[in-house]
C-alpha positions in Angstrom: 0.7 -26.3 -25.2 -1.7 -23.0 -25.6 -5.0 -23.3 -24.4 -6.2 -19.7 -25.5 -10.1 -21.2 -25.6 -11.1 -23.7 -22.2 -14.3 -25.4 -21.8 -15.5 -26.3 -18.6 -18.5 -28.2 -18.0 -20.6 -27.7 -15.1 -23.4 -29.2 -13.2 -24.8 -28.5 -9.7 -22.0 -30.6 -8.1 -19.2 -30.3 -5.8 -16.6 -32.0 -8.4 -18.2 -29.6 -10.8 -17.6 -26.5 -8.7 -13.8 -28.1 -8.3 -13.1 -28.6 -12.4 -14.8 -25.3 -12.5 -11.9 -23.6 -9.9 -9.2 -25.6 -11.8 -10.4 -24.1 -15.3 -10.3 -20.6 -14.3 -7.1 -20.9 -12.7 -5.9 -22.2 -15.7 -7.2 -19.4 -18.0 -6.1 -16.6 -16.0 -2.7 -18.3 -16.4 -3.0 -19.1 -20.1 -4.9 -15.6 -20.6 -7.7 -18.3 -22.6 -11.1 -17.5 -22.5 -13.5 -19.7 -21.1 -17.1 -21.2 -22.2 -19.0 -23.1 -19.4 -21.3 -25.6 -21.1 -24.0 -27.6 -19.1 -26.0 -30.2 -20.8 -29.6 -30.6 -20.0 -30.5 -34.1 -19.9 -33.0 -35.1 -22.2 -36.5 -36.4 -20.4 -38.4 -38.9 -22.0 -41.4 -36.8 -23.4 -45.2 -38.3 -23.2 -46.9 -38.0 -26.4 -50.8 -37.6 -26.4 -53.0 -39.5 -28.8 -52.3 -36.6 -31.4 -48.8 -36.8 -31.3 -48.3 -34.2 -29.7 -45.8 -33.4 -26.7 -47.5 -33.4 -23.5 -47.7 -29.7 -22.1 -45.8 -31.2 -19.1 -42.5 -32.0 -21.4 -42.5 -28.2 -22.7 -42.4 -26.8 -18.9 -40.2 -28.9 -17.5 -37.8 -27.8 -20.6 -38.4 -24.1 -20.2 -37.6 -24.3 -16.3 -34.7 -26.6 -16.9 -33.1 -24.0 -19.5 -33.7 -20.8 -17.1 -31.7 -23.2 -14.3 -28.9 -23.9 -16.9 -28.6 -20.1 -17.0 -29.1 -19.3 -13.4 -26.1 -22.1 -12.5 -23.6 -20.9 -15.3 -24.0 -17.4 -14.4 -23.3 -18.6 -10.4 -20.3 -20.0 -11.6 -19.3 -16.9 -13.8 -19.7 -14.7 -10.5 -17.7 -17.1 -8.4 -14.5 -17.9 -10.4 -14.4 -15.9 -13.7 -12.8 -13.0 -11.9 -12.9 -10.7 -15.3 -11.9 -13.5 -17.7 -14.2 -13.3 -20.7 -17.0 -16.4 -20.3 -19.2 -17.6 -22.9 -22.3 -19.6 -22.0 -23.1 -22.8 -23.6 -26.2 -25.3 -23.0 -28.5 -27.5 -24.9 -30.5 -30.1 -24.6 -28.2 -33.6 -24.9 -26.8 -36.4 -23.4 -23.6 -35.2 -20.8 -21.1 -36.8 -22.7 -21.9 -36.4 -26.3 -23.3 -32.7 -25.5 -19.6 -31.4 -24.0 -17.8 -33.4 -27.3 -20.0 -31.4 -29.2 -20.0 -28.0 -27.7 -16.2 -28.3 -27.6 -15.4 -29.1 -31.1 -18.4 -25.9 -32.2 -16.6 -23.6 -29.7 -13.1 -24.6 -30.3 -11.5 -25.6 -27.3 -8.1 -25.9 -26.8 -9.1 -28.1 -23.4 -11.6 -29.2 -21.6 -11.9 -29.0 -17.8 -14.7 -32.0 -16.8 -14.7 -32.9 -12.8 -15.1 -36.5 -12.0 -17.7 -38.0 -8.8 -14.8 -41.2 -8.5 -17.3 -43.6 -8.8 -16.0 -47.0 -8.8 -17.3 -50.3 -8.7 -21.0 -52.0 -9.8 -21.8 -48.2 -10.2 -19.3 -47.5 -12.6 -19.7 -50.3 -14.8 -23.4 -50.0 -15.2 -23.4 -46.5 -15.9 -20.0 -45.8 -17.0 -18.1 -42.6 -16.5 -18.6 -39.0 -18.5 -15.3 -37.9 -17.6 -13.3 -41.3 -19.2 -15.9 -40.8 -22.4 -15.2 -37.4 -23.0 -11.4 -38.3 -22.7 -11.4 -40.9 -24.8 -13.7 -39.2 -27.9 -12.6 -35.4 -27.1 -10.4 -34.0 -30.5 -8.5 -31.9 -27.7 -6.8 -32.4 -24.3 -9.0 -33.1 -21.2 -8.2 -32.5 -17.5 -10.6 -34.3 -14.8 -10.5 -32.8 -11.8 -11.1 -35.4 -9.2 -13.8 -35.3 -6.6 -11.1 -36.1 -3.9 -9.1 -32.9 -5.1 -7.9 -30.3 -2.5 -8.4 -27.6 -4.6 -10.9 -25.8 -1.8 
């Protein structure tokens, strides 16, 4: 396989930093390019009697998409090491946002890390990893939390 085009989605975790590690060690081998996407989870806006979003709603998106920017380009400093990084994030749920991101971009792989939840936990809210595997039109690599990659 030739992955000449990696995403790599990020979020202020450990297992994120990990996947994030794996993917650029895997570009500088494959001599891809890399896009780190991070999805901004949608919050449930409060609509005033005019229907109108609340003025709350609008700042909390405007500071959540300056901290998507502020953690991608963290990430860019700490692993890219030269390798050409695009930056991708928008407002989505995790799963369907990455699916969606990787088939604009066209990525050859994506690169997701995984927290290993199991259990109660997992059933009730499921896992973003095993969706994106199992709806992704390319290959995905999880990079477990439990990974020695440090």
């Amino acid at each position: 396989m030739n992955f000449k085009k990696i995403l790599i989605a990020v979020d202020n975790s450990t297992c994120s930093e990990k996947a994030a590690k794996a993917g650029y060690e895997m570009a500088e081998k494959f001599g891809s390019e890399v896009a780190l996407v991070n999805i901004i989870e949608p919050i449930p806006a409060n609509v005033n009697p005019d229907l109108t979003l609340a003025p709350v709603f609008l700042e909390t998106y405007d500071n959540s998409e300056e901290n998507s920017n502020i953690l991608l380009k963290e990430v860019e400093n700490k692993f890219a090491n030269g390798i050409k990084t695009t930056y991708l994030s928008v407002v989505d749920t995790a799963a369907h946002g990455i699916i969606q991101q990787s088939d604009e971009w066209g990525s050859d792989l994506i690169v997701i890390g995984t927290y290993g939840r199991t259990g109660l936990y997992h059933f009730l809210m499921g896992s973003v990893a095993e969706h994106v595997a199992r709806k992704s039109a390319c290959p995905v690599l999880i990079i477990p939390n439990k990974s020695d990659l440090d």
